[in-house]
Every structure is written in structure tokens, then in C-alpha cells.
C-alpha positions as CSV (number, residue, x, y, z in Angstrom):
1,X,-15.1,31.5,8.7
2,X,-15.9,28.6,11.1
3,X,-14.3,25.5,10.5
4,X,-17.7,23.3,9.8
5,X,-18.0,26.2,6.5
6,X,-14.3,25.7,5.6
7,X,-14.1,22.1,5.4
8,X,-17.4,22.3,3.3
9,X,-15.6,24.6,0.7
10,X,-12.5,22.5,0.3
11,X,-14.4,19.3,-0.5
12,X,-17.2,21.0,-2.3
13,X,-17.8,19.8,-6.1
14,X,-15.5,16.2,-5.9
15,X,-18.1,14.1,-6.9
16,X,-18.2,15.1,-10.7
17,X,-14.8,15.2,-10.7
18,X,-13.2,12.3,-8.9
19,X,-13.7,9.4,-11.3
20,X,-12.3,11.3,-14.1
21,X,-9.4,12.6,-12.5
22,X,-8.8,8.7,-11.1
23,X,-8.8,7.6,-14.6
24,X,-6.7,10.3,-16.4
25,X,-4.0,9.5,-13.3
26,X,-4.0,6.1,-14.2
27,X,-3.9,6.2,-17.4
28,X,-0.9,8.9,-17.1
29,X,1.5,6.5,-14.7
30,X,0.9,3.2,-16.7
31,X,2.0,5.3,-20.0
32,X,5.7,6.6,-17.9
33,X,5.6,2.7,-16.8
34,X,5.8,1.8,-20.3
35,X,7.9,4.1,-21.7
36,X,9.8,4.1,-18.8
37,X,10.0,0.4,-18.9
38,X,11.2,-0.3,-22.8
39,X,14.5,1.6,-21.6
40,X,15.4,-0.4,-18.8
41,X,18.6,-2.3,-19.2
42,X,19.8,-5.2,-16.6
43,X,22.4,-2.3,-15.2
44,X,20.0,0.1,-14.6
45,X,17.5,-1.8,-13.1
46,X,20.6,-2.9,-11.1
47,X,21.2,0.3,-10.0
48,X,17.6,1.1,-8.9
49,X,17.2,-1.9,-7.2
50,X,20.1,-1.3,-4.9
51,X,18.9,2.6,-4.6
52,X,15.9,1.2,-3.2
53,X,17.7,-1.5,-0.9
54,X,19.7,1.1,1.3
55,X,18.8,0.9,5.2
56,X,18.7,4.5,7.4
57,X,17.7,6.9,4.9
58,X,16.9,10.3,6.6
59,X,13.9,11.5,7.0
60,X,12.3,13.3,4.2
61,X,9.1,14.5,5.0
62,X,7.9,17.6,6.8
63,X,9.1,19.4,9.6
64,X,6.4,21.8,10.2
65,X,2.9,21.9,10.3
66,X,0.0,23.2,13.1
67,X,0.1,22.0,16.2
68,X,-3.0,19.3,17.5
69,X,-6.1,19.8,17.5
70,X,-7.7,19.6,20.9
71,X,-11.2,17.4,21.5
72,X,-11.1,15.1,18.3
73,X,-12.8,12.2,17.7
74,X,-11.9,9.7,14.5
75,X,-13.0,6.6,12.6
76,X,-10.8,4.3,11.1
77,X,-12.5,1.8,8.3
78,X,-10.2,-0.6,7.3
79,X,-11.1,-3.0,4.5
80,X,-9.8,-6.3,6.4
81,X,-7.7,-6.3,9.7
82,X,-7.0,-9.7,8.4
83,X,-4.6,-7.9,6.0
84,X,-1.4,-7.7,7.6
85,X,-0.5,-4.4,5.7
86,X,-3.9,-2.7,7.3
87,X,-3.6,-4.0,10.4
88,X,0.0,-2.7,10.5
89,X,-1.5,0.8,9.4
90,X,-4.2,0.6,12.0
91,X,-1.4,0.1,14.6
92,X,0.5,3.4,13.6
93,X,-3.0,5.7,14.0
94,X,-3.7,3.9,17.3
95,X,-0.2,4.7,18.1
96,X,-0.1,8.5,17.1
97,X,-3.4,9.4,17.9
98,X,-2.3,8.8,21.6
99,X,0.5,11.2,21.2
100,X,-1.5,14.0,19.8
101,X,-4.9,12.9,22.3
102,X,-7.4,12.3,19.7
103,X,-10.0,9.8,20.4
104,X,-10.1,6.7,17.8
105,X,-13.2,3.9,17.2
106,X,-11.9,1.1,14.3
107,X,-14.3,-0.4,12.3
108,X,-13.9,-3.5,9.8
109,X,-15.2,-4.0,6.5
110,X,-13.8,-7.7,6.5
111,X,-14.0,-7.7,2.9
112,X,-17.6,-8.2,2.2
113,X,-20.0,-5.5,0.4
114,X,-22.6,-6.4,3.2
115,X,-19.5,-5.5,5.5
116,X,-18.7,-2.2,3.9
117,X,-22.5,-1.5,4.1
118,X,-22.8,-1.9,8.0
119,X,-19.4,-0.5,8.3
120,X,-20.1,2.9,7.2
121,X,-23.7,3.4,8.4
122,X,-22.0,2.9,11.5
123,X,-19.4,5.3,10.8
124,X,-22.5,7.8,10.1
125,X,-24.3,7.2,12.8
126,X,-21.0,8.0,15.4
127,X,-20.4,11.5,14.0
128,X,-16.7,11.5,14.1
129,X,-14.6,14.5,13.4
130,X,-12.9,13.0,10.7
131,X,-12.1,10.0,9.2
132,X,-9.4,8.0,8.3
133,X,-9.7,5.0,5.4
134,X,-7.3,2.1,4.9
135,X,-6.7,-0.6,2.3
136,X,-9.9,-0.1,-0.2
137,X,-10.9,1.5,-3.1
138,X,-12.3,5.0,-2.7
139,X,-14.0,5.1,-6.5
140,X,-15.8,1.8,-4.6
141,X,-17.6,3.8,-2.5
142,X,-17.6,7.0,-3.4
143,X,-21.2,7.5,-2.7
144,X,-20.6,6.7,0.9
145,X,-17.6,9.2,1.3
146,X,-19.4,11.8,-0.5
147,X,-22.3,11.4,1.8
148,X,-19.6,12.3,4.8
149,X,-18.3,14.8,2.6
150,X,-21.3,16.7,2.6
151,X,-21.2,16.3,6.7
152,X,-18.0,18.6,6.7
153,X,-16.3,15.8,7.9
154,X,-12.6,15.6,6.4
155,X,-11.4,12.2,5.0
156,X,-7.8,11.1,4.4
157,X,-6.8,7.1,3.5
158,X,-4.1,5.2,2.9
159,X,-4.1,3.1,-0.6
160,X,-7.3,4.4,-1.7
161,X,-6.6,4.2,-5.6
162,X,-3.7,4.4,-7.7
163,X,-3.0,7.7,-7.3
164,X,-0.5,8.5,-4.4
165,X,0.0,12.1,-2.6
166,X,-2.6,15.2,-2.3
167,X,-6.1,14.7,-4.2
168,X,-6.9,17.5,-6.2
169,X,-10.3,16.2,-7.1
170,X,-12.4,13.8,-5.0
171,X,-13.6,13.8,-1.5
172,X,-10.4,12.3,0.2
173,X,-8.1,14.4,0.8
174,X,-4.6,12.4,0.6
175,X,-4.1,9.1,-0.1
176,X,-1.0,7.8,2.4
177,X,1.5,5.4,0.4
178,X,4.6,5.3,-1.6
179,X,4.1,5.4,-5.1
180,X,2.5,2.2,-6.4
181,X,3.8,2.2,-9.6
182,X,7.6,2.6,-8.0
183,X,6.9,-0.1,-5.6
184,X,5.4,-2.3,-8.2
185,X,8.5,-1.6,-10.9
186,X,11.3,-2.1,-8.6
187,X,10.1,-5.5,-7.4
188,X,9.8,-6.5,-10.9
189,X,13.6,-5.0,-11.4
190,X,14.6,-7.7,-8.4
191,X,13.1,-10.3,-10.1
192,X,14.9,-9.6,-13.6
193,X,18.0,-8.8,-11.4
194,X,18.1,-11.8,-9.2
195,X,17.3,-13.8,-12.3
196,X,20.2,-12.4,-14.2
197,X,17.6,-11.1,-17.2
198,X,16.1,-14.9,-17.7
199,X,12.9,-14.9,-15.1
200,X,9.7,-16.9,-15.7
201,X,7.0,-14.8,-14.3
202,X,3.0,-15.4,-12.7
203,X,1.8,-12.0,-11.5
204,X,-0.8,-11.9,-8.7
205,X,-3.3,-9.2,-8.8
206,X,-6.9,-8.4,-7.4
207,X,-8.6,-6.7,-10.3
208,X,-11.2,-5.0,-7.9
209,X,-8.9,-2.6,-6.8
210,X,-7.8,0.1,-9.3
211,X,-4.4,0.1,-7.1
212,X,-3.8,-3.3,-7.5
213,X,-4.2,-3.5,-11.4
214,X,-2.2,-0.4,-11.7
215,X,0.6,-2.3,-9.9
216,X,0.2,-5.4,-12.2
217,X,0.3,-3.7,-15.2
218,X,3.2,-1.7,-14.0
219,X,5.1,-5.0,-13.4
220,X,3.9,-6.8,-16.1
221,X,5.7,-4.0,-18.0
222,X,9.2,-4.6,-17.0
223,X,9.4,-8.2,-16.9
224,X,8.2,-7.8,-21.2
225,X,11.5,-5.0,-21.3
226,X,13.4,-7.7,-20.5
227,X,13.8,-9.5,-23.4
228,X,15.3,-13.1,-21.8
229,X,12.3,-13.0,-19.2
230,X,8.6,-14.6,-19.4
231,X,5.5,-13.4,-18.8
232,X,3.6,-16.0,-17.7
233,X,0.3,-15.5,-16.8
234,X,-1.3,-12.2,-14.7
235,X,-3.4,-13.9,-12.2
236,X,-6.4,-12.3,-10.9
237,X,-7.5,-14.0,-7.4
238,X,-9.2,-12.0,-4.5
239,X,-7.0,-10.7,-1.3
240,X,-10.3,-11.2,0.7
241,X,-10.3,-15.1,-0.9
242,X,-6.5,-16.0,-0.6
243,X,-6.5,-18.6,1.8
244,X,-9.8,-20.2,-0.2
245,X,-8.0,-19.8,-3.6
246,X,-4.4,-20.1,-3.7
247,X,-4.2,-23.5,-2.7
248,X,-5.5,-24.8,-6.0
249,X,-4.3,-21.7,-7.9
250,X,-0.8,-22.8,-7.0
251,X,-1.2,-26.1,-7.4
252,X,-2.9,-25.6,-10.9
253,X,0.1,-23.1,-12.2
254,X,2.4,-26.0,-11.2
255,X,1.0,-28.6,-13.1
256,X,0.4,-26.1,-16.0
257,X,4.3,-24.5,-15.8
258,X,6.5,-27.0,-14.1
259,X,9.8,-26.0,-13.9
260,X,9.6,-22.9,-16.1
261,X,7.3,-21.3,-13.2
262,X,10.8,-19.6,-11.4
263,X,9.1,-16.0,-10.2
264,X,5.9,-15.3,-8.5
265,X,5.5,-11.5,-8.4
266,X,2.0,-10.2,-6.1
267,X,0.7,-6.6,-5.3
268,X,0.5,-8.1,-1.8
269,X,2.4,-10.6,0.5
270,X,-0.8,-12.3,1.8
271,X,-0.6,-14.0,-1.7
272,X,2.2,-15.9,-0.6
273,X,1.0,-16.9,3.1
274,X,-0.9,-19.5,0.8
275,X,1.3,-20.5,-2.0
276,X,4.6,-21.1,0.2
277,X,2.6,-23.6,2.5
278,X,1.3,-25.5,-0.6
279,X,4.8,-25.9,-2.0
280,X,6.4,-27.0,1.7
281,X,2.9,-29.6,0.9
282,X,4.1,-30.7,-2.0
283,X,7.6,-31.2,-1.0
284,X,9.2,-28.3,-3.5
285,X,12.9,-26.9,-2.1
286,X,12.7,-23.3,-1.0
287,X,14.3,-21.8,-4.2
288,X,12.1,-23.5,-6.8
289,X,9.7,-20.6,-7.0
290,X,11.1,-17.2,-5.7
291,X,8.4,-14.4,-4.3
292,X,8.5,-11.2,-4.2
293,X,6.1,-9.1,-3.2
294,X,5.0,-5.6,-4.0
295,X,3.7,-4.6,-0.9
296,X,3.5,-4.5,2.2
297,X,5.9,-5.8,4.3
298,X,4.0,-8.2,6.4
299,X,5.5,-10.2,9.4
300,X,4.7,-13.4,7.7
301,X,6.6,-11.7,4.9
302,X,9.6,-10.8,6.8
303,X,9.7,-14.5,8.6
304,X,9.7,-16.1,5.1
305,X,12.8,-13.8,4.1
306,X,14.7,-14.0,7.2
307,X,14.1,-18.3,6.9
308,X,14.8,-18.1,3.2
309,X,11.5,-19.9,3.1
310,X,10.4,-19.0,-0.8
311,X,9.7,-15.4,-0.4
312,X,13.6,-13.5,-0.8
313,X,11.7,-9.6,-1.7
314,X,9.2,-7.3,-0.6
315,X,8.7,-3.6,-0.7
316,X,8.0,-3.1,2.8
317,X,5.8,0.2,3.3
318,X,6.2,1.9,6.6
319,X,3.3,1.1,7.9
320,X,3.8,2.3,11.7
321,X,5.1,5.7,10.2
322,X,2.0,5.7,7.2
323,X,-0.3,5.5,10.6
324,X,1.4,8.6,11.7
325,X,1.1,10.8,8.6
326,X,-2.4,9.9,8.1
327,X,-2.9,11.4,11.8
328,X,-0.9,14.5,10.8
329,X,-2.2,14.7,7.6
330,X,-6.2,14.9,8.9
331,X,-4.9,18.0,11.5
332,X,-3.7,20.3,8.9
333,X,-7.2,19.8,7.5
334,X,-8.7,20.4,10.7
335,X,-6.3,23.5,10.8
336,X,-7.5,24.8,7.5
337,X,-4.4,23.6,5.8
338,X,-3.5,21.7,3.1
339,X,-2.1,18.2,3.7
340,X,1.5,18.0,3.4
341,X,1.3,15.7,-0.1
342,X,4.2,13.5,1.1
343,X,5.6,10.2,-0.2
344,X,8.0,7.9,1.4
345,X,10.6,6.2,-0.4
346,X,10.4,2.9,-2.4
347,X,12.5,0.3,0.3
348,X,13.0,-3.4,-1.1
349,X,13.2,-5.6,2.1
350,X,15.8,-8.6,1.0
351,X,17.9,-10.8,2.9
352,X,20.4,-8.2,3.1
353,X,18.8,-5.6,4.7
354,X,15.9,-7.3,6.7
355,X,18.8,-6.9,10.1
356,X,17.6,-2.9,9.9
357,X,14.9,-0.2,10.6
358,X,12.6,-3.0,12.7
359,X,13.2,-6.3,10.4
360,X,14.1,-7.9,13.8
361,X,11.1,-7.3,15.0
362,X,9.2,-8.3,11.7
363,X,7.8,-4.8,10.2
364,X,9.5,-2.3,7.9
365,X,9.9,0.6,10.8
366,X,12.2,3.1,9.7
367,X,15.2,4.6,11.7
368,X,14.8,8.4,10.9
369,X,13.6,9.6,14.2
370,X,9.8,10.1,12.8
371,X,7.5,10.0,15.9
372,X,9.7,13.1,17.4
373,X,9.8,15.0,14.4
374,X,5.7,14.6,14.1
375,X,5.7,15.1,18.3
376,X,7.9,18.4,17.6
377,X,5.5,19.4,15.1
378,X,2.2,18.9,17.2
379,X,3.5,20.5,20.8
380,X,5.7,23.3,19.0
């Protein structure tokens, strides 16, 4: 069987399948959330919150797998380099696929529909081997990725909807990430922790990403368990309008909440790029609204914790190491293998950790020896 007539037989039939399987996934995690959730107590949330602040972990993902393919060419279509997260993703492929000597052409949606539109006719018309899709909704544009699909050309992304690991259904492959309900749920836990059980919450969310409202909801969950905290508000502003919005989104919830406005919680640290430099505007002390941020580790993030400027949490994903998976993930496919389903471990970034795996240098970069283990297992 040649590898063009393998490829089509894996992804064959995803289209009539993927939404539904998205939605029963969905609806599956925010129903452990909640359950879940209504058992928390301010120990146990305690406990997982230091469980997910440990530095050095070992490495936990595979040790074996086919070695490179030789002669490949991808495409990488990021929704917005903009997006520290992405960017940081983008970074990690660049970075691998010079290990393994694949070829690599990036292009940028930049957020726009007319941008996603230009992005992947491009993408058609370069023919790449495979491709590789980071930071946007895959039920978004489905049609597009069945239409490569049907090319025989393999696809694997990184936070492509709310489901993390191997795809069963749909025509990606594996979406890249830690679990997004975790990630969400522990950084509501720091909140309620740092708090001591009495914090004033606003959510921010971007309710055009499946991913991002599963995180909400999955947040707004525990801070209701806790029966001292507040749910303010769930506010539902754009990643790709942050810097238009949250100036007067911020300013607004302060002259709404006042005082009582102590936690922001966001599915994403660029949230905060805009609401920390509006309060340093308006002359508020650095602990008069404390952020933390669900993902994903940016530098602006880090700088903010390490200053003690606002922002005191984020879960940090791995984004150097996520670039590397998603490289190893698209050559089992190549090698007629399934991908290795993997998920890395929940990390809360605080100002007690931030010293370790890379916080000097302003990224969440693990220290578990990770590009050698995925070099051993592409020259072995």
C-alpha cells in the first residue's frame, strides 16, 4: 500500500463525524468539570495547585517511534503570530524541523476570515507534505481541512478545539496541548487559593473558539464551588481585538465593580498585556486586581510575574517542546502510525517557580531532556 492510499484511508469519512464527536467531547468534560467541581474543598484545591506548581518533572512522553522521514515539506498556519502562545509554538516546529531536516513555509491568518481565506488557498496551492495548524478552531474551517484531507495530506495542530490528545473523528489528526479543562480548573484553584476561599472574579473568554469557552465554563465552575467567592461577570472580548478592547473593557469593569473586582481570570495572557497597562494608567497598586491566566505562558506574562506587576499565575504550556511533538506527531503519520496521543502536564507558573525550566529566559521550557529523547527517536 503506498503511502498517498494509506493516508487516504485513515482520514477517510471525518467529515460527518467530526462536529458531532467535537460536541459530545465537550459536552462530556464540562459535565466532570462540574461534578468534579461541587467537590472541591479549599484543601484540595490546595493540594492540586501545588501538584501542578512543582519545577523538573521527568519526562513523560514517548520514547519510541519511527525514525524521520526523508524529503518533507510542511506548512504551518498559525491563526495570529501576534499571539505570543503561537508564536512560541511556531518557534518549537522551526526548531525541530531542523533536527529531523524537513522543509517548513509559515503562513499567517492574522486573525481575519479574509486572512484565513488567502492563508489556506495558499497553503493549497504549495502542495506541502503535511501540515501543521496552530491556535484556531478546526470546526472553523473544516471545509478547508477536509479539502486537504481529501489531497492525502496528513494534518496535526495544536489547540484546535477543546478536545486534547488523538482525534478519533475528524480530519486532524492530534490536537497538541495539555488538557484545557485542567489548565483552566487549576488556575481558577489559584485564584480561590491565593484568595483564601473569598475571590471576586471577571472571566475573560473569546466565545469564537470552542476551546476558549470550554476553558471559561470550566473556571467559571470552580470559582461557584467555592461558596465565599464571586462570580462576577464572564467577559467575552476577541484575542484578535485585545489591544482595541480592553482598554475600555477594563476601565468599564472598574467603574462597574470597584473594589470588589479582586481576580481577573483569562483563557489567554494577551488579555492582560492590555488591562495591566490601563491600571498602571490609572494609578491602581499592583495587587489591586490579581491575574492569572489560563494559558500560555507568554514572555509579557512571565515579565509581569517576575516584576509582580498585576499578573502573579499562569499555566505556562511548553510551547518550544508542543513545537516538537507536533513535528513528531505528523512522522508517525507519514510512517503509517498512529500519533503518540500525548499530553503534557498542567504547570502553574507563580512567583515561586518562575526561577526554573526557562522562566529566566521568559518561556515555560521544561528541563526533562526532551529534544534528545525526540533526536534519539528520529536517528535510532
Amino acid at each position: 500500500m503506498t503511502r498517498v492510499h494509506f493516508i487516504r484511508s485513515i482520514f477517510a469519512l471525518f467529515f460527518f463525524g467530526c462536529v458531532i464527536a467535537a460536541a459530545q467531547a465537550q459536552a462530556v468534560h464540562s459535565a466532570v468539570a462540574k461534578e468534579n467541581a461541587s467537590d472541591l474543598t479549599l484543601a484540595t484545591m490546595q493540594e492540586q495547585v501545588a501538584n501542578a506548581s512543582m519545577h523538573a518533572q521527568r519526562w513523560s512522553g514517548p520514547v519510541t517511534g519511527p525514525h524521520a522521514a526523508r524529503g518533507i515539506t510542511i506548512a504551518v498556519i498559525s491563526e495570529d503570530l501576534h499571539n505570543g502562545g503561537i508564536l512560541g509554538v511556531v518557534k518549537g516546529i522551526s526548531e525541530a524541523a531542523k533536527v529531523i531536516g524537513w522543509n517548513v513555509k509559515v503562513f499567517n491568518i492574522g486573525g481575519t476570515a479574509a486572512g484565513s481565506d488567502t492563508a489556506f488557498a495558499a497553503v493549497t496551492a504549495f502542495k506541502p507534505d503535511g501540515v501543521i495548524l496552530v491556535g484556531m478552531d478546526a470546526k472553523q474551517v473544516h471545509a478547508q481541512l477536509q479539502s486537504l484531507s481529501d489531497k492525502s495530506i496528513p494534518l496535526v495542530g495544536w489547540h484546535v478545539g477543546p478536545q486534547a490528545g488523538s482525534l478519533a473523528e475528524g480530519p486532524v489528526a492530534m490536537n497538541v496541548s495539555t488538557d484545557p479543562l485542567e489548565v483552566a480548573r487549576i488556575t481558577a484553584m489559584a485564584a480561590v487559593v491565593a484568595s483564601k476561599g473569598k475571590a471576586d472574579v471577571v472571566i475573560f473568554t473569546d466565545s469564537r473558539f470552542a476551546i476558549a469557552t470550554a476553558k471559561a465554563n470550566a473556571m467559571a465552575s470552580v470559582i461557584k464551588a467555592c461558596k465565599e467567592c464571586t462570580l462576577l461577570e464572564i467577559k467575552d472580548v476577541a484575542i484578535s481585538q485585545s489591544a482595541e478592547r480592553m482598554p475600555a473593557t477594563t476601565r468599564d469593569l472598574l467603574t462597574r465593580y470597584g473594589k470588589r473586582w479582586t481576580y481577573a481570570l483569562a483563557i489567554n495572557d494577551i488579555y492582560f498585556d492590555y488591562a495591566a497597562s490601563e491600571l498602571t494608567k490609572g494609578g491602581f497598586s499592583n495587587s489591586a486586581v490579581n491575574m492569572m491566566s489560563a494559558g500560555d505562558g507568554s514572555a509579557a506574562a512571565f515579565l509581569r510575574i517576575q516584576a509582580g506587576t498585576f499578573q502573579t499565575a499562569t499555566v505556562a504550556e511548553p510551547l518550544n517542546l508542543h513545537g516538537w511533538q507536533l513535528i513528531d506527531e505528523l512522522n508517525r503519520l507519514f510512517a503509517h502510525q498512529p500519533v503518540s496521543g500525548y499530553l503534557f502536564p498542567v504547570h502553574l507558573v507563580t512567583t515561586s517557580n518562575i526561577a526554573f525550566d526557562g522562566g529566566t529566559q521568559l518561556e515555560y521550557d521544561p528541563d526533562n531532556d526532551y529534544r534528545n529523547i525526540y533526536r534519539r527517536i528520529w536517528q535510532h
